[in-house]
Backbone as XML, in Angstrom:
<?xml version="1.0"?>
<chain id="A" units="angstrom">
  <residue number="1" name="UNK">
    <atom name="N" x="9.635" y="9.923" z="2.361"/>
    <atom name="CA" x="8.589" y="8.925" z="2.232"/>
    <atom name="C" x="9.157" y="7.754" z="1.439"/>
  </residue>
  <residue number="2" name="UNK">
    <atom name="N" x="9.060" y="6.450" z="1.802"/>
    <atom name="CA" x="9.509" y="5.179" z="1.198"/>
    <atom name="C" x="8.624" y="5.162" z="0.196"/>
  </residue>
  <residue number="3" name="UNK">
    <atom name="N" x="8.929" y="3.475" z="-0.691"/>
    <atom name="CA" x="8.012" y="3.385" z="-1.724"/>
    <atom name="C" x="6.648" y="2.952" z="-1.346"/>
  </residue>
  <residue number="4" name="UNK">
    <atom name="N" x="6.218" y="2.295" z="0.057"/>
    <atom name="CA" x="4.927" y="1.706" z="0.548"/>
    <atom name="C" x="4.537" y="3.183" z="0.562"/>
  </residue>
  <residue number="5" name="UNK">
    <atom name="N" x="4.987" y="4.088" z="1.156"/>
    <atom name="CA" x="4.355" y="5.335" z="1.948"/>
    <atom name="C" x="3.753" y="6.068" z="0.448"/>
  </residue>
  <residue number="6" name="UNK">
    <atom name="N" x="4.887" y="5.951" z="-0.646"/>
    <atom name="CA" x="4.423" y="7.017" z="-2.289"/>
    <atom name="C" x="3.315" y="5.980" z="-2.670"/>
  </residue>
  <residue number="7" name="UNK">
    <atom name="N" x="3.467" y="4.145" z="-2.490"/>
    <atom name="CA" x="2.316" y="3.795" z="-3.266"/>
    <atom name="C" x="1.295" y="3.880" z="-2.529"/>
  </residue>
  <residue number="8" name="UNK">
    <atom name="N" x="1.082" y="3.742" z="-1.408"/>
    <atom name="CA" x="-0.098" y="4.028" z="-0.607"/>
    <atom name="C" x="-0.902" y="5.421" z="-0.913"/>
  </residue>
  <residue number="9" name="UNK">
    <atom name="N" x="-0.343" y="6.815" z="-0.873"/>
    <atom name="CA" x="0.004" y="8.087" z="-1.304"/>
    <atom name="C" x="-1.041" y="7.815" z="-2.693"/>
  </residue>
  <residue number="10" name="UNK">
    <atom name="N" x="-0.550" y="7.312" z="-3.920"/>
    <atom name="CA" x="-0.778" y="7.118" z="-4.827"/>
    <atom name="C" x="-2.016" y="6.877" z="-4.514"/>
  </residue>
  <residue number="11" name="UNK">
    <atom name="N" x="-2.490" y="5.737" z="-3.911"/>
    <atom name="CA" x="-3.845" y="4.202" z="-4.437"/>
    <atom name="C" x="-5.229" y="6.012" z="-3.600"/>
  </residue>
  <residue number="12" name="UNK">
    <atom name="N" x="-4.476" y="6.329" z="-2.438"/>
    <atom name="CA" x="-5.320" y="7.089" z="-1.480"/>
    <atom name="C" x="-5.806" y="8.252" z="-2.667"/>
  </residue>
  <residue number="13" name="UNK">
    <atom name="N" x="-4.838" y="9.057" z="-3.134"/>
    <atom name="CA" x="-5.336" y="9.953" z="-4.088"/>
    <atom name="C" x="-5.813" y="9.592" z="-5.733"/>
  </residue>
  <residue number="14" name="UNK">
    <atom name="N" x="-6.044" y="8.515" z="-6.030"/>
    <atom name="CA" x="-6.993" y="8.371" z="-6.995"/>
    <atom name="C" x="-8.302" y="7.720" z="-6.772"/>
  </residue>
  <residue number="15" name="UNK">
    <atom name="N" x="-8.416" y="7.161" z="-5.886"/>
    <atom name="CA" x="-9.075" y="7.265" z="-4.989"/>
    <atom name="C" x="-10.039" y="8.244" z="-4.083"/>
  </residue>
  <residue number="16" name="UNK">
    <atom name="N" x="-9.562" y="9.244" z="-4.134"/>
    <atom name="CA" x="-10.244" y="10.253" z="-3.345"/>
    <atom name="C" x="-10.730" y="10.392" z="-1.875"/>
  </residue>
  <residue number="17" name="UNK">
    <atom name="N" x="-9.630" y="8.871" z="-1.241"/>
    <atom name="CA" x="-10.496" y="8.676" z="0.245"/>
    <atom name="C" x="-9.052" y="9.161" z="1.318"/>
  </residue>
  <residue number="18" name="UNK">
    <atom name="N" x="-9.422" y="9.107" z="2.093"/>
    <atom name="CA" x="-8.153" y="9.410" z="3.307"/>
    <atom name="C" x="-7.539" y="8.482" z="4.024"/>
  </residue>
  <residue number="19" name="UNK">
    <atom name="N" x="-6.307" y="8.671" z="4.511"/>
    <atom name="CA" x="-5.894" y="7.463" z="5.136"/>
    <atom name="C" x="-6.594" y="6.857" z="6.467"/>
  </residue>
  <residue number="20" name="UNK">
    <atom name="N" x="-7.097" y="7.629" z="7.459"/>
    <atom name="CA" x="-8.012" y="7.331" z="8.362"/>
    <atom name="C" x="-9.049" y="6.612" z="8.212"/>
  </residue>
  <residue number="21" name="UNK">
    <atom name="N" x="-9.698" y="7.065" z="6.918"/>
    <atom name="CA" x="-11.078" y="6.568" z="6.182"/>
    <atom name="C" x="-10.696" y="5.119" z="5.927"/>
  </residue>
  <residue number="22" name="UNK">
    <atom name="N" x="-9.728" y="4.732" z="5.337"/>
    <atom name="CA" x="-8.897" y="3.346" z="4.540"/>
    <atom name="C" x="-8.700" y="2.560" z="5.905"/>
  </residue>
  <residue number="23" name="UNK">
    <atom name="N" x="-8.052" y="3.188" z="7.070"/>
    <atom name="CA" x="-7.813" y="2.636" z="8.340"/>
    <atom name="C" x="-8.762" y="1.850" z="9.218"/>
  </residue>
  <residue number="24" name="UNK">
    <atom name="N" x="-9.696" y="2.942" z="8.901"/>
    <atom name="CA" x="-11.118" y="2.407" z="9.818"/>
    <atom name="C" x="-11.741" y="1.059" z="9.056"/>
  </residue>
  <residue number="25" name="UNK">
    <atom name="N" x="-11.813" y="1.400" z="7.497"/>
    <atom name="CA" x="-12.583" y="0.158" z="6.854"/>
    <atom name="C" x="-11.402" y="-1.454" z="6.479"/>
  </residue>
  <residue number="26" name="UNK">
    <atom name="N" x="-10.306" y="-0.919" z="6.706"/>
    <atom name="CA" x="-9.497" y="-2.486" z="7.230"/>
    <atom name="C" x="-9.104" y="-2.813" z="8.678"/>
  </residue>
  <residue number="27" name="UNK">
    <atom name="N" x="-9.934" y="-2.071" z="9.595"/>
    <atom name="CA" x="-9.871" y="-2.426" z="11.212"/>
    <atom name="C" x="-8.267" y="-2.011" z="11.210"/>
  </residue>
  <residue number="28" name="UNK">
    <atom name="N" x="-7.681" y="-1.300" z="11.200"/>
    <atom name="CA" x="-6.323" y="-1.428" z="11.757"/>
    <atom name="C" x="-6.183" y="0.302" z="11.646"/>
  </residue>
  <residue number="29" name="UNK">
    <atom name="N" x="-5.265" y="0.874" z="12.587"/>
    <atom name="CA" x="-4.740" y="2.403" z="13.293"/>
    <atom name="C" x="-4.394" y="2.683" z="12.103"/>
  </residue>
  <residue number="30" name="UNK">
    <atom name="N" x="-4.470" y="4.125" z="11.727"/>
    <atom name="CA" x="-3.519" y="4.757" z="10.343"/>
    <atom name="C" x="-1.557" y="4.473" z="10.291"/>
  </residue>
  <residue number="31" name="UNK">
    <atom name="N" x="-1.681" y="4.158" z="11.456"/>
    <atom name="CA" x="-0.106" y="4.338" z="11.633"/>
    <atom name="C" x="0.630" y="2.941" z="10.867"/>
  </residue>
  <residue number="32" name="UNK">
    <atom name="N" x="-0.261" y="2.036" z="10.747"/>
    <atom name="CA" x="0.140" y="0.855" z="10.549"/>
    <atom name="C" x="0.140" y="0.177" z="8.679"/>
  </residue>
  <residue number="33" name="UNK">
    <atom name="N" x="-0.459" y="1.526" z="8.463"/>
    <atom name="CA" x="-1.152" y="1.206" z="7.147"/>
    <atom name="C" x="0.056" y="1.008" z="6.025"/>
  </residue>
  <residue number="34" name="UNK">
    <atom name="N" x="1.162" y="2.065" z="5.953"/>
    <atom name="CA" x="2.315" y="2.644" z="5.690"/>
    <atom name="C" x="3.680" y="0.330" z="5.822"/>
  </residue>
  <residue number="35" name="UNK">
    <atom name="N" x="2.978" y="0.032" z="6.919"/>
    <atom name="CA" x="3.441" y="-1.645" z="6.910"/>
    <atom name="C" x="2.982" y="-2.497" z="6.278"/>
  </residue>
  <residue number="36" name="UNK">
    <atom name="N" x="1.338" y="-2.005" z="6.480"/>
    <atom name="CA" x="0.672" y="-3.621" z="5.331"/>
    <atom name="C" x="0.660" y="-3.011" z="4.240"/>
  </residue>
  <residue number="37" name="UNK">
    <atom name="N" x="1.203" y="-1.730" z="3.181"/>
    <atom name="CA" x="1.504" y="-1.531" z="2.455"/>
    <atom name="C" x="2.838" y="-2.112" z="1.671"/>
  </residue>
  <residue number="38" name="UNK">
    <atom name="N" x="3.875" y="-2.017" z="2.559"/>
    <atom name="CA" x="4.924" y="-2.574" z="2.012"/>
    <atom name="C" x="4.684" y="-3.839" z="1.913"/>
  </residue>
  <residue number="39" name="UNK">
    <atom name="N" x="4.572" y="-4.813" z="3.084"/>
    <atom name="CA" x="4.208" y="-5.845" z="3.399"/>
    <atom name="C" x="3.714" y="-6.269" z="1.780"/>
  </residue>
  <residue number="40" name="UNK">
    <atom name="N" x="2.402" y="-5.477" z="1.196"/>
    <atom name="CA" x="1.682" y="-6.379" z="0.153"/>
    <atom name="C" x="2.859" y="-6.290" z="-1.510"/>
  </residue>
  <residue number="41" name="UNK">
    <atom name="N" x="3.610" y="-4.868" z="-1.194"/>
    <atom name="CA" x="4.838" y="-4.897" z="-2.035"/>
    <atom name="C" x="5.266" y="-5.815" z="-2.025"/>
  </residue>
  <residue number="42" name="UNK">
    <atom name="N" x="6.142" y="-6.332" z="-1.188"/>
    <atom name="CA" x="6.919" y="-7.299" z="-1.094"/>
    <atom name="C" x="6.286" y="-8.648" z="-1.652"/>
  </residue>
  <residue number="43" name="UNK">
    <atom name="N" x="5.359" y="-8.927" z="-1.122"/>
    <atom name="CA" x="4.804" y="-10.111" z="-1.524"/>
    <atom name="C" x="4.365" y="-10.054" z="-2.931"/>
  </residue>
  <residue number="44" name="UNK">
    <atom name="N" x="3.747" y="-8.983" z="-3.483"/>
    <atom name="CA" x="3.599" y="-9.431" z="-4.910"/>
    <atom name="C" x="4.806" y="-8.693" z="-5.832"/>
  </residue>
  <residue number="45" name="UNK">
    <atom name="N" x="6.142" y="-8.695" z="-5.717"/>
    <atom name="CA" x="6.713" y="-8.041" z="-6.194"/>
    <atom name="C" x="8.159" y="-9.732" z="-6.946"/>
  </residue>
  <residue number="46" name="UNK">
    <atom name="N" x="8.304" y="-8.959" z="-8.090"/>
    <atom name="CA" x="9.266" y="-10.363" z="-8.719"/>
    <atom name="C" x="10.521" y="-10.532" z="-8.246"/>
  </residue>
  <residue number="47" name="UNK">
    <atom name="N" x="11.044" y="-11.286" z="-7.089"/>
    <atom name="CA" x="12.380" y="-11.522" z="-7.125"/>
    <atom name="C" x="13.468" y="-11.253" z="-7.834"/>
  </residue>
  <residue number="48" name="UNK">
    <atom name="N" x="12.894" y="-11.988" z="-9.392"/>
    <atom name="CA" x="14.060" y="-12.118" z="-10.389"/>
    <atom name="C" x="14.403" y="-10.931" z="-10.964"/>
  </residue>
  <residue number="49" name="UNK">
    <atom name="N" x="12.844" y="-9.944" z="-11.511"/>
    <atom name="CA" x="13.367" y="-8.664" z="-12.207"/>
    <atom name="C" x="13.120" y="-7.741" z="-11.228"/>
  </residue>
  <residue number="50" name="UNK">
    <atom name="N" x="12.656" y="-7.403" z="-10.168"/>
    <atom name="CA" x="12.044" y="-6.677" z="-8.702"/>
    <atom name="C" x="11.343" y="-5.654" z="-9.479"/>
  </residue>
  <residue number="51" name="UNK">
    <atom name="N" x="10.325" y="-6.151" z="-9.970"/>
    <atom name="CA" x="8.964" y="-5.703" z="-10.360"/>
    <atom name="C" x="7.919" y="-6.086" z="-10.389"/>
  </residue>
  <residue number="52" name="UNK">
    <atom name="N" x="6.710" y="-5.227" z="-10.035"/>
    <atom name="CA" x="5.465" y="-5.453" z="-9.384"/>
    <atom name="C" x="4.891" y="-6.832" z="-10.169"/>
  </residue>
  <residue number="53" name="UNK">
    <atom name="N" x="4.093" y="-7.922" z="-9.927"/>
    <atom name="CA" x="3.659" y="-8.836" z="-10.746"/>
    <atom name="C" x="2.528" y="-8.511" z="-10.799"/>
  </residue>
  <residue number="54" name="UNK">
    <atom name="N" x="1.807" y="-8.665" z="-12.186"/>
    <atom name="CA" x="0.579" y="-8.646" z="-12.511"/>
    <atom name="C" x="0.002" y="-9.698" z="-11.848"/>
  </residue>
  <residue number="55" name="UNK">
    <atom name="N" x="-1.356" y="-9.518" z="-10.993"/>
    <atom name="CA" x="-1.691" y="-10.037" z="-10.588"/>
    <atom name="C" x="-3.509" y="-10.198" z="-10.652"/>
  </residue>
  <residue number="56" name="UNK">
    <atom name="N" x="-3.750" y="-9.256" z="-11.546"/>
    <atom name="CA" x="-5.043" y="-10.174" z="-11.987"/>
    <atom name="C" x="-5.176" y="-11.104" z="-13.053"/>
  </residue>
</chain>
C-alpha cells in the first residue's frame, strides 16, 4: 500500500466510514479514490521540506 492508499486507510478508520460509503458521497468509483488521494498529497505537500502543509 502507497502513502495515498495508508493516508486514505488512516482518514477512513477514524472516521468509522468505508471506502464505498466515501465513494458514493464524492460521486466517483472506489477504485479511484486511492488517486484523488494522492493527488490532494501532492498538492498540499511542501516542496522545500516534503511535508504536509498546514492548511487551516
Amino acid at each position: 500500500m502507497g502513502k495515498a492508499g495508508k493516508a486514505l486507510k488512516q482518514v477512513l478508520d477514524y472516521y468509522n466510514i468505508t471506502q464505498s460509503k466515501l465513494a458514493r458521497g464524492l460521486g466517483v468509483e472506489a477504485e479511484m479514490l486511492n488517486v484523488v488521494t494522492k493527488l490532494y498529497i501532492v498538492i498540499y505537500s511542501s516542496p522545500i521540506k516534503g511535508e504536509n502543509v498546514n492548511i487551516s
